[in-house]
C-alpha positions, -999 to 999 in steps of 0.1 A, spaced: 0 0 0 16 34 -10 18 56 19 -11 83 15 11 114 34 39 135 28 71 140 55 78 176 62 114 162 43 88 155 9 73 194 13 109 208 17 120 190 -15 85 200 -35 87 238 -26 122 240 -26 127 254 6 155 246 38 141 228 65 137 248 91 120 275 67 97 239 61 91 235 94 79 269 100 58 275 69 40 237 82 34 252 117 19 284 103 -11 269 77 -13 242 112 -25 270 130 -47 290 104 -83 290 109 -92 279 72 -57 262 59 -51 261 23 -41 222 33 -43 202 64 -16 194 85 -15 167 106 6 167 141 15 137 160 35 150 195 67 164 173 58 147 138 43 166 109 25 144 87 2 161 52 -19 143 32 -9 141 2 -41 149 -19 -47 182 6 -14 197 -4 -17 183 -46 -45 202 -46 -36 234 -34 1 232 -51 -18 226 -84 -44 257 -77 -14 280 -69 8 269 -99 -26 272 -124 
């Protein structure tokens, strides 16, 4: 079964971004009222479903 969430490591590597700039940019839309994706926390992981943040990279790319 393929794994149905992206690693904060996957998000880094899709935006293009350094890892701590990842980290903060996932804890922001994690505590935004109406997030543009989810974000899923588990005590200190960061788990995102994959079709939540497909979706809104291909909105913001069209």
């Amino acid at each position: 079964m393929e794994t149905q969430v992206y690693l904060a490591e996957d998000i880094q590597k899709a935006l293009g971004i350094g890892r701590s700039k990842t980290y903060e940019f996932l804890n922001e839309v994690y505590k935004e009222e109406k997030p543009p994706f989810r974000v899923i926390k588990v005590g200190t992981s960061v788990r995102v479903p994959k079709q939540s943040f497909d979706d809104w990279l291909n909105a913001s790319t069209n």
